[in-house]
C-alpha positions in Angstrom: -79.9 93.3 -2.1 -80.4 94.8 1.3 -80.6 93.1 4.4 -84.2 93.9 4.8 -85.2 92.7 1.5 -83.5 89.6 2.0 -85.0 88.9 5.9 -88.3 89.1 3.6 -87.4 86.3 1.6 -86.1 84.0 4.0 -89.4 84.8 6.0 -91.8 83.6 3.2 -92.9 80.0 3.3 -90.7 77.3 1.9 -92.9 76.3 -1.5 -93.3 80.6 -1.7 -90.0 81.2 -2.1 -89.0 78.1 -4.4 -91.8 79.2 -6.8 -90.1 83.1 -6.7 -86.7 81.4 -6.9 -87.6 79.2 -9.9 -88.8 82.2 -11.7 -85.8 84.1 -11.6 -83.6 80.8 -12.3 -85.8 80.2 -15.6 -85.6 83.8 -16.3 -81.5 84.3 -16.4 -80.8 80.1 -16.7 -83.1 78.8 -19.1 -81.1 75.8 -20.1 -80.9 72.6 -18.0 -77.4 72.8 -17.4 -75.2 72.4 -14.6 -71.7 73.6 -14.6 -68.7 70.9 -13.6 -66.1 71.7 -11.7 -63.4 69.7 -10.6 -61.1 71.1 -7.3 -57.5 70.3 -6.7 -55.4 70.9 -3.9 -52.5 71.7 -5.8 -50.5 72.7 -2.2 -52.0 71.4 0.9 -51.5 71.3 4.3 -49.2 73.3 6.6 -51.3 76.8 6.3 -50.3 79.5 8.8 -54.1 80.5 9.1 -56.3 80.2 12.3 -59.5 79.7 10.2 -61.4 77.2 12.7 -63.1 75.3 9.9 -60.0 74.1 8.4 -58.1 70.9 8.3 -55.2 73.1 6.7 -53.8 75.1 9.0 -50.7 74.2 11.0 -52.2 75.0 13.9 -54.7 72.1 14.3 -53.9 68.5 14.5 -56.0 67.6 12.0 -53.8 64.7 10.4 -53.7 66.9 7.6 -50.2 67.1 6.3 -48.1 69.6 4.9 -46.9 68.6 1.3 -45.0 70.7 -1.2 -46.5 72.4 -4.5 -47.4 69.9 -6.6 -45.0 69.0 -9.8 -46.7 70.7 -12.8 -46.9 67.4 -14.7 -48.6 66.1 -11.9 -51.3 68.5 -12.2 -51.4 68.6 -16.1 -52.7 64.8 -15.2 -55.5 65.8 -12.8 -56.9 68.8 -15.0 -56.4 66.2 -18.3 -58.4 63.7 -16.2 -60.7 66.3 -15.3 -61.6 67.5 -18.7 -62.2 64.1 -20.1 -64.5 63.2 -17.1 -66.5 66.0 -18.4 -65.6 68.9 -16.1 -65.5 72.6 -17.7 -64.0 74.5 -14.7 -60.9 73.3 -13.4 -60.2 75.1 -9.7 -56.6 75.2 -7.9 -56.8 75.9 -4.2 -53.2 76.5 -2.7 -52.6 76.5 1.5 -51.5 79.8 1.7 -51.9 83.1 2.9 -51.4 85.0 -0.1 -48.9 85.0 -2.9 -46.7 87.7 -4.0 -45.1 88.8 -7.0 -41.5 88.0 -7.9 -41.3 85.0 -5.3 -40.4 81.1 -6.9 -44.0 79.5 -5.7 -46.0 82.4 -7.8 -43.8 82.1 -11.0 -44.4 78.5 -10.7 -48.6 78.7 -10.2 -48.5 81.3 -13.0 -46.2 78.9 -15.6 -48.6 76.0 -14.4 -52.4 78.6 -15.4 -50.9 79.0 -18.4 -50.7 75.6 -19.3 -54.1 74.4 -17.5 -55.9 77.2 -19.7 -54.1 75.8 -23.1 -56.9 72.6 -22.1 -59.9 74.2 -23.2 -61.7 74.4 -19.5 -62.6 77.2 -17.6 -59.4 78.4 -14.6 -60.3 79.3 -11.0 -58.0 79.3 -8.5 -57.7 80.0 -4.6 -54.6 81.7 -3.2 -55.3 83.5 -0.8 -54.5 87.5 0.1 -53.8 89.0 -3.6 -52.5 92.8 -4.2 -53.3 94.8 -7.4 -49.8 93.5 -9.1 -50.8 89.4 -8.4 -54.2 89.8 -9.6 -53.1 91.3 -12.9 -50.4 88.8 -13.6 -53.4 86.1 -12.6 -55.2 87.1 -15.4 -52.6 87.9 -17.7 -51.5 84.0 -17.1 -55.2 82.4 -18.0 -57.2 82.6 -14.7 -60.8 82.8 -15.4 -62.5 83.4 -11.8 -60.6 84.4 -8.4 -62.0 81.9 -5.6 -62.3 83.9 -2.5 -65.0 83.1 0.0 -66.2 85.8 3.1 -67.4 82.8 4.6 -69.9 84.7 7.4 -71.6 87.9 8.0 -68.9 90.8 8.8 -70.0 90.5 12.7 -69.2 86.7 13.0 -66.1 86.2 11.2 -63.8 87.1 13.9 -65.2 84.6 15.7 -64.2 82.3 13.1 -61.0 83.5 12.0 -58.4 85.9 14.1 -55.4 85.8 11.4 -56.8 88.6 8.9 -60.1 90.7 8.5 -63.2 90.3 6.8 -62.1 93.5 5.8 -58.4 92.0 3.7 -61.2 89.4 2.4 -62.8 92.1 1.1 -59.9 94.1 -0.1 -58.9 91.0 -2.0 -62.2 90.8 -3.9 -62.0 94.7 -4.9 -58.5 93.6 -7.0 -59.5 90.6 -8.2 -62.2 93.0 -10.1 -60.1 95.7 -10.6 -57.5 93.5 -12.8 -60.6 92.4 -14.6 -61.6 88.7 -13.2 -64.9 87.1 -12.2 -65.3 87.1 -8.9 -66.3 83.7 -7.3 -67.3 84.4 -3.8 -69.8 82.0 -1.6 -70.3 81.7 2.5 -70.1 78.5 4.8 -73.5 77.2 6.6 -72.9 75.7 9.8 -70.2 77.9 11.6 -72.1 78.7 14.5 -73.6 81.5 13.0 -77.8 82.7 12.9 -79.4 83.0 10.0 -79.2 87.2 10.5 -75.4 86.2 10.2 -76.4 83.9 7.0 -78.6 87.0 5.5 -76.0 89.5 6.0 -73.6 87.3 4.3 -75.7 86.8 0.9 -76.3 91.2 1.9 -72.2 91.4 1.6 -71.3 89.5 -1.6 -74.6 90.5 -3.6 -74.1 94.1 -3.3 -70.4 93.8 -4.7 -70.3 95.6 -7.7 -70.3 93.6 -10.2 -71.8 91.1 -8.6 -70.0 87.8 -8.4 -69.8 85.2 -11.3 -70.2 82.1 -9.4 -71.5 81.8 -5.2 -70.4 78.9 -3.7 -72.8 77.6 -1.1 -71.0 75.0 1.2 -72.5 73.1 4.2 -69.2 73.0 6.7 -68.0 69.8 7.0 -66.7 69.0 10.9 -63.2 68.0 10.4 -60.8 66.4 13.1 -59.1 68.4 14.9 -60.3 71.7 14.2 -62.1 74.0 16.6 -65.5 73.6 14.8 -65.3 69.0 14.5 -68.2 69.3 17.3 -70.4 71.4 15.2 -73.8 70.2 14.4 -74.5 69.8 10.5 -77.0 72.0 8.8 -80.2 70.8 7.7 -81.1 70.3 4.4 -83.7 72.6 4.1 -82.0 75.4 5.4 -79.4 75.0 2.9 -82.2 75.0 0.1 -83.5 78.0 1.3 -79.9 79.9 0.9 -79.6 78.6 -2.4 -83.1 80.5 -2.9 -82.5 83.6 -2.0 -78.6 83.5 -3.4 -80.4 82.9 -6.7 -83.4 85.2 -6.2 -80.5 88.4 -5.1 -77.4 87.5 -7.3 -79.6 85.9 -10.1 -76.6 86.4 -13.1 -74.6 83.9 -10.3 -73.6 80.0 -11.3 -74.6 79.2 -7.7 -72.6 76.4 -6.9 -73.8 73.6 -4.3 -70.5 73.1 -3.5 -69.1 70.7 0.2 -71.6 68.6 2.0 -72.8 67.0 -0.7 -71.6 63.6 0.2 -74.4 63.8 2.9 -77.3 65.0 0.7 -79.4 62.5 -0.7 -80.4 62.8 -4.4 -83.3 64.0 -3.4 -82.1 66.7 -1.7 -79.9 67.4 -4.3 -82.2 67.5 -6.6 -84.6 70.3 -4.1 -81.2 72.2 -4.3 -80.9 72.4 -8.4 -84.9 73.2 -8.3 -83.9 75.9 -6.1 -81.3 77.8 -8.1 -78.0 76.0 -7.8 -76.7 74.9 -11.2 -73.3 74.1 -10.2 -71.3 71.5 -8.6 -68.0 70.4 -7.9 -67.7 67.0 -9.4 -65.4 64.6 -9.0 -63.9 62.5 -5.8 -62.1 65.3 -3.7 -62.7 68.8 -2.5 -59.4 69.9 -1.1 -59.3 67.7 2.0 -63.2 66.1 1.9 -65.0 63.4 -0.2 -67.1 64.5 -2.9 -69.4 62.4 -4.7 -68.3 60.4 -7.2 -68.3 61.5 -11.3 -70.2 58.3 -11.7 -72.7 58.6 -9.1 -73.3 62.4 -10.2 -73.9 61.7 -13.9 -76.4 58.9 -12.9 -78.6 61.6 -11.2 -77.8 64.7 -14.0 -79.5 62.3 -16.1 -82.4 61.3 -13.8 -83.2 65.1 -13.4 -82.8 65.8 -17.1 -79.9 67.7 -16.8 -76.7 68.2 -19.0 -73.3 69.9 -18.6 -72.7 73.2 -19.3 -69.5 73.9 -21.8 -66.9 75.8 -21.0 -66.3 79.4 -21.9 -63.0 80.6 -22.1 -63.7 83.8 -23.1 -66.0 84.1 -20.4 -65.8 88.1 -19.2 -66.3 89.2 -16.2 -69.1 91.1 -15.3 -70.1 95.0 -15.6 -69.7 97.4 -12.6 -72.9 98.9 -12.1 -72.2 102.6 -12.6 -74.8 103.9 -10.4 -73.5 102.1 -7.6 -70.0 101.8 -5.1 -67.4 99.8 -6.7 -67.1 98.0 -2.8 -69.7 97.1 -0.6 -69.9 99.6 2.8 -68.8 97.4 5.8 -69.9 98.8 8.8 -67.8 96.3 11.1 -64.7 96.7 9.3 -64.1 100.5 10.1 
């Protein structure tokens, strides 16, 4: 959806654009059901990245330290955990820049997908910078869905991050596709950005072709040490109104209400799910921050009538639009 179209959303009054947003949800998501994830850090810390949100990279003394990949046993325990708590999408999220084929940590992640997928649950992971060669072997191994965020609009980001380009984000996203894997791609609210930065963001990843499986929308989270720990959070309602119009333009999406939550009431929450978002990571850790607890989250599934959604293995990615460019023009990255 164009930027245009998209400014005309956001313009409309709140209630307006919840009733247009609720259609389209009903339309494409008629079952109340919410999709689980669960998120491990399965390598954290020690990142040679400059991206000023995170707690990750080496360069910030965030208190955040660098740890080894984790034993494969050690992780069979989480995703185990994970399924029987009721999760169907089990996401890996390494510190890195990108992986590469024939190197001893990539054997390793691949040997540890393929056992993660013999569990039954949906496989996303987040690795960073992939070529054509990784992406294949991703798939070929069990991943499900490619976690790779854009973050901001293409004219912010370098603000933001100075290591690589929106453009290798992008890049990224085009092989991920190309090797035949959903796409989960989201954006970041509270990175100093407008809301023309916040538009052209949701303009960026809903004009991929296909458009992505899953959207994460995340409220940044201040964390110690990092360039952005002064930032002031984003309000509630502005986060609503993102899930909105990520639902209205990307409506085949899982959009995922993803960090922050631990400083949304249920009540907010529950503005978010009416708004399009019927996803959540679930459990007691998003890489480095809190997340609600799988107690606290089933308690208010059940207040708002809503159940999990199972988990489909054989989930295929979506269908290029033939019409359209297989990548998104990016008038900042030429």
């Amino acid at each position: 959806m164009k930027y245009a179209d998209l400014l005309s959303l956001y313009e409309l009054p709140l209630f307006e654009l919840l009733k247009q947003a609720r259609e389209v949800h009903e339309k494409h998501w008629s079952e109340n059901e919410v999709q689980l994830c669960t998120l491990l850090s399965i390598k954290t810390g020690g990142c040679s990245e400059d991206c000023s949100y995170c707690a990750q990279s080496a360069r910030y003394k965030s208190g955040v330290d660098s740890e080894r990949l984790m034993e494969k046993c050690d992780i069979m325990k989480r995703a185990e955990a994970a399924r029987d708590s009721g999760s169907t999408r089990f996401c890996m999220g390494a510190a890195w820049r990108g992986v590469r084929s024939g190197t001893k940590r990539f054997d390793q992640v691949l040997e540890i997908i393929e056992d993660v997928s013999e569990l039954g649950m949906e496989v996303c992971v987040t690795l960073g910078e992939l070529g054509p060669d990784e992406a294949k072997a991703l798939k070929d191994a069990g991943v499900t869905a490619y976690n790779h965020n854009i973050d901001t609009s293409p004219e912010h980001y370098p603000n933001i991050v100075t290591t690589h380009t929106f453009e290798d984000r992008l890049n990224t996203i085009r092989n991920v596709q190309d090797a035949g894997m959903s796409v989960c791609c989201g954006g970041i609210l509270g990175l100093g950005e407008t809301y023309v930065d916040r538009l052209k963001m949701l303009e960026v990843v809903s004009e991929f072709n296909p458009q992505p499986e899953s959207v994460p929308i995340n409220r940044l989270m201040p964390m110690p040490g990092t360039p952005l720990e002064g930032n002031n959070p984003v309000d509630i309602f502005d986060v609503v109104r993102m899930i909105a119009i990520a639902r209205i333009s990307i409506p085949g999406a899982k959009v995922r209400l993803s960090a922050g939550r631990t400083h949304f009431t249920e009540e907010g929450q529950a503005l978010c799910f009416f708004a399009g978002a019927n996803s959540i990571f679930y459990g007691d850790k998003l890489l480095t921050a809190k997340n609600p607890a799988v107690e606290k989250d089933q308690n208010l599934l059940s207040k708002l009538g809503l159940t999990s959604q199972k988990p489909n293995r054989n989930l295929e990615a979506p269908e290029a639009h033939p019409e359209k460019p297989l990548q998104p023009a990016c008038s900042d990255c030429e």
